[in-house]
Each structure stands twice: as C-alpha cells, then as structure tokens.
C-alpha positions, 0 to 999 in steps of 0.5 A: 848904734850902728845896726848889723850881725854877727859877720860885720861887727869887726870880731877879732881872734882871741881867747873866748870866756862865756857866762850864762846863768848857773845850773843851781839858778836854773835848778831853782826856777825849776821849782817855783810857782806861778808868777800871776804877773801874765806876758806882754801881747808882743812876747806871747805873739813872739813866742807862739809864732815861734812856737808854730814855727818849730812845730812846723821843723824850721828852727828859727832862732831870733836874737838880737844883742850887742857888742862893744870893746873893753879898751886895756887888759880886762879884769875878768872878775870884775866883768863878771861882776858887772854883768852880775849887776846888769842882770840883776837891775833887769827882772825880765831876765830872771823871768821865764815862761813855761809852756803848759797845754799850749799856754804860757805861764810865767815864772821869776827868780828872785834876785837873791838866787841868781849867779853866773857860770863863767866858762873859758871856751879856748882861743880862736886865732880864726875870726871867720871860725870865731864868727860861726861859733858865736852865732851857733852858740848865740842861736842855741843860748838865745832861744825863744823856747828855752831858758835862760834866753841869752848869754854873755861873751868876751874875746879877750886880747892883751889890748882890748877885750870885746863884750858881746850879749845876746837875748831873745827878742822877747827881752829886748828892744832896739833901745834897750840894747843901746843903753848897755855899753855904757852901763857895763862900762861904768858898773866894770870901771866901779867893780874895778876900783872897789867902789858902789855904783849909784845906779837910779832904780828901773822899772820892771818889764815884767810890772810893764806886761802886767799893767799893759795888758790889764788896758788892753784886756779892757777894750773889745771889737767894737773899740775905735782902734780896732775899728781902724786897724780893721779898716787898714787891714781890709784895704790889704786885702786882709793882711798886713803889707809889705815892703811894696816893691818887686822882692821875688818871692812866693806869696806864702811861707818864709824865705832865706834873708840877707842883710843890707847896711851902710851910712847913707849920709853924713852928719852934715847932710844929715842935720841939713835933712832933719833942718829941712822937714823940722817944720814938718815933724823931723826926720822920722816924718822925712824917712816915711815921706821919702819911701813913699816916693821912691816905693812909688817909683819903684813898684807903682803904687798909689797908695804907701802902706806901712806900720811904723813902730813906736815906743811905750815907754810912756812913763819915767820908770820905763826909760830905762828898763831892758824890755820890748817896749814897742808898739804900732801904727799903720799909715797910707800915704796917698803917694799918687796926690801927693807927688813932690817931697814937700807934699809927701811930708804934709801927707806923713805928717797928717797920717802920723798925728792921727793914727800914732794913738793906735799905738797905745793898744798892742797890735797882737790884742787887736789882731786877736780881736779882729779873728777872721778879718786878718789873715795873715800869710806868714809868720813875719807879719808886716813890713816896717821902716823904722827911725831912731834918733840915738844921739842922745843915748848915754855914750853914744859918742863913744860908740864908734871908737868902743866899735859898739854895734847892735846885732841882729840874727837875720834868717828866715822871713818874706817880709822887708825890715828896715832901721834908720839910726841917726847917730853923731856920724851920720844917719845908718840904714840897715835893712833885711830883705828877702834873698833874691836878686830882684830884691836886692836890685830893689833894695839898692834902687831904694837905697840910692834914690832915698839917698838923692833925696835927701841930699836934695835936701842939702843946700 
C-alpha cells in the first residue's frame, strides 16, 4: 500500500457521512471498572510523550489511517454494517485508558454495547475544502488523549464511494492498516447480499499487551539486551540517532515536517534489486546497505547508525489482529571499511542477524532501565528506515485500482522517518523530514543516489 497523507490520496468532492462510536457506547465506558489487562510499553511511550507534549501547549495529533474506494452506488446501511463488524473483530478499539494521577489505567467495552452513530455532514463540491475538514476532523477524532480515537468516513458519489478510517497510533501499526480493504470489502459485499461472513478468530492486541509486558517486566539493567542497546546509545552520545545528514535544524525541540513520497523503481527493476541481495538477506538488507553509503556520502560518517523496526507478531494469533506490533533493533554499519555495495550488504547482514533478537524487549522497557544513560532530546526519539514487502497482503493487487493508500498525519518532529513498501507496481518510498531547505536537498540527494544504486543492480 502506497503510503502518503490526507492532500495526496486522490480525495474527490462529494457528499460526507462520518460514523464514530455512539454517545450510549461512550456513556457505558464511562461507568466501567478496570481492565487489570495494563497497556503495551509502545502505547504507554506514546501517550505520555503525547501527554508531555500538550502540557507543553503544542497539539500534536498523531493518527494514521487508510483510504480505498467502494466501486458502483454504496449501500450505506450495509457499510455501516461492515464497519460495525470490523470494530467488533478488534478489542483494541473498545479499549481505552484514562489518566489518574499521572497514570494509565485501561478500560474495555464489551462487545455487546458498542454501536455506531452515523452522521450525514453535507456535500463537498471542493476537494481542497474536503481535504482540510478530514484532517481537521481526523485530528480532533483521532486523538491520542481521547476516546474513542478514531473514526470512520465515506465520500459518497453515484459511481463510487470512498472509505477513509482514521486511529491513533496506538491502535495501529502500518500492517494493520494493510489488511483493512480487503476485510471491509468482503464483510460490505456479504452485508450486501444477507449472507455470513466466516471470518477466522483474531488474537486481541489488548491480550498481546498483557502477555508482552509480564516478559518484559521479567528482565532488569543488567539484561544483555539492555546491556547492548546501553552500549549502542553511549556510542551516541546518550541518545538515539538520527537520519546522519545535514537536516538544518536546532539541536533540540520539534520542528514543522513535510512529507516526500514517490515509486522509486519499477517492478522489474524492483525484482532485479531483491534477485541481487537474496543471497545476502533480501531487500530489507539491501535498503539498509544502500543508505549507508549514500548517508555516508552525503554527511561523512564512518560509522551508519539507525534502528530498524520489526514486528512482534510472533504467534499465528496476532497475524491478523489490528494493534502496534512493533519492536526495535539498533544497527552501526562500519561504512568507512566497507565501501562498495557487496561489502555494505555483508556488513547489514552480520549486523541484522545479531541484534534483531534486541527486538524481542520493547525498546520503551529498556529506555526506562537505562535512566540516565539515555538522554534524549526531543520527543521524536530516533530515525528509522523501514522495509515492508506487502505483496502478499490480501488484495493487494487491487489496491491501485481500488486508489488504496495509508495515511499519515505528518506535523511536528526533528527526527528523519523513512518506509520502503515494495508492492506488485514497484517499490514505494515515503519519508518525513524535517521542513528546511538543507533537508529537502538532502533527502532528494538520497533519494536519487539510492535510486542509481539499485538500478546498478539491474542487468
């Protein structure tokens, strides 16, 4: 799935419905008890740094969603049906938190008492118009301090109709956004036609928090994966880095950011890349390697240090369940010993195989362990380059006809993210960079060189 925001996701004019939870849901989460069931090390980070965040009087929304079409005249009823469905299959949407004394305590609906509220908003004849009311709706609804955090909108036409569903990031990871066209598509098309929908059972994200953390809790500061993210850490000067070229920016605090995205290369030269580092490890080996000698290049470096993200969907269960199932793993590429493109990719390699075991601990549990070892500047806390390979995510195929996309909220941070998605039209590259000139000479710089090398690749 293509990766992008709300202003590049082809919105076209038309008559907007929203749904969000009903008030007599939200009235009967008000009542409950405790869920003893405590949230992920990765949500708690989020929303405290959130938290700090708006303390500090900056809003900061941090949503992500996705958008795909509903081709011929949409049923709303039936939509809405499928969007009931969808809701229920995922506990984590009817799991919140409310804040007491500083702390998080978890809160969930039961099933039973969840309803949708369906709102006709009006007609937008103006996409530009259409595009700020999403992300100013999107931003209010989608919260990381309230709930419910997300919401549901369509854009009806007489042709098509396009869905778009929005979340706070922690609800979300970027392959649980993958996987939502296709499931709303079929639960809409059996609500249409009156028939079931034998859908296999899901894992609950909230039972993954649960089980996550009682490991994690396990191991104190003289584990050997804090041990070596303490290590990592030291050798940056007690933070974690960033994107190591020129962005431009004050070394403390959050600046605005923009958004870079476009297909790099094709799917040919795309297979003949993935083809060519197989032996190595794949593309994902391939993508890291190539950054370090183009960051190398670019900003001198000896030594590429980044954290690359993996996921802990480490069980059958979880495959399919909507969550953040995301963990981390540092790596330092010795760029300056390992010149060419064939030594780079020995290097990740080497560097991948040992430390994607560091992945297993949440990184928020080790930062709290290490105290005043880390000392981080910023509330973005590191630059990542990241590698998803979504071919075989169910209807992918159909994603560019259905003008499927992920949506990111890009705002505030001084931190460089950057996504590789390889899809069947090629591999996608979406990035946001702090707003400068110096960084967006960079970040083009990069973009292109990384381009040449793999198309050096290509025979």
């Amino acid at each position: 799935m293509r990766m992008t925001d709300i202003q590049r996701c082809e919105v076209r004019p038309g008559r907007l419905v929203e749904w969000t939870l009903s008030p007599a849901t939200v009235a009967t989460a008000r009542g409950l008890p405790e869920d003893s069931r405590p949230p992920a090390y990765v949500q708690e980070s989020h929303l405290k740094t959130v938290h700090s965040v708006c303390e500090d009087g900056l809003f900061l929304p941090t949503w992500l969603g996705t958008a795909f079409d509903v081709p011929g005249q949409v049923d709303l009823d039936a939509l809405q049906d499928a969007l009931h469905s969808w809701t229920l299959r995922h506990e984590t949407l009817r799991s919140g938190f409310r804040w007491t004394d500083g702390e998080m305590h978890r809160f969930t609906v039961d099933a039973e008492a969840v309803s949708l509220r369906r709102e006709v908003v009006g007609d937008f004849p103006d996409a530009r118009e259409l595009v700020q009311h999403l992300q100013d709706r999107f931003d209010a609804a989608a919260y990381a301090l309230r709930w419910p955090n997300f919401i549901y909108a369509a854009v009806v036409r007489d042709d098509c109709t396009s869905v778009y569903m929005a979340f706070d990031h922690s609800n979300v990871d970027g392959y649980s956004l993958m996987r939502v066209p296709a499931e709303i598509h079929d639960l809409y098309a059996a609500a249409v036609e009156g028939r079931p929908v034998q859908e296999p059972p899901v894992g609950s994200y909230v039972d993954f928090c649960e089980i996550e953390r009682e490991k994690a809790d396990r191991i104190a500061d003289d584990h050997v994966i804090v041990a070596r993210w303490r290590e990592f850490i030291g050798r940056c000067d007690g933070q974690l880095p960033n994107f190591p070229v020129e962005l431009g920016i004050d070394p403390t605090g959050l600046h605005p950011q923009k958004l870079m995205r476009e297909m790099i290369v094709d799917a040919d030269a795309a297979a003949a890349f993935e083809a060519y580092c197989r032996p190595y490890g794949g593309s994902l080996v391939g993508v890291l390697a190539a950054t370090s000698l183009v960051v190398h290049d670019l900003g001198g470096e000896p030594v590429y240090r980044t954290v690359v993200p993996f996921h802990t969907r480490d069980r059958a269960e979880w495959s399919g369940s909507v969550g953040w199932f995301v963990g981390a793993a540092p790596i330092e590429v010795p760029v300056a010993a390992a010149p060419d493109f064939d030594s780079a990719l020995k290097a990740v390699r080497a560097e991948l195989r040992t430390n994607r075991p560091l992945a297993r601990i949440p990184l928020a549990r080790v930062l709290n362990l290490l105290g005043s070892d880390f000392r981080p500047t910023s509330p973005d806390l590191y630059s990542v380059v990241s590698f998803l390979d979504a071919r075989g995510v169910a209807g992918s195929a159909r994603w560019t006809d259905l003008k499927a996309y992920g949506l990111g909220r890009v705002t505030y941070g001084d931190k460089v993210y950057v996504w590789f998605n390889r899809l069947h039209e090629g591999l996608w590259f979406t990035c946001r960079y702090p707003d400068t000139d110096i960084a967006y000479k960079n970040m083009r710089l990069y973009v292109e060189r990384l381009r040449d090398i793999i198309m050096s690749t290509v025979s």
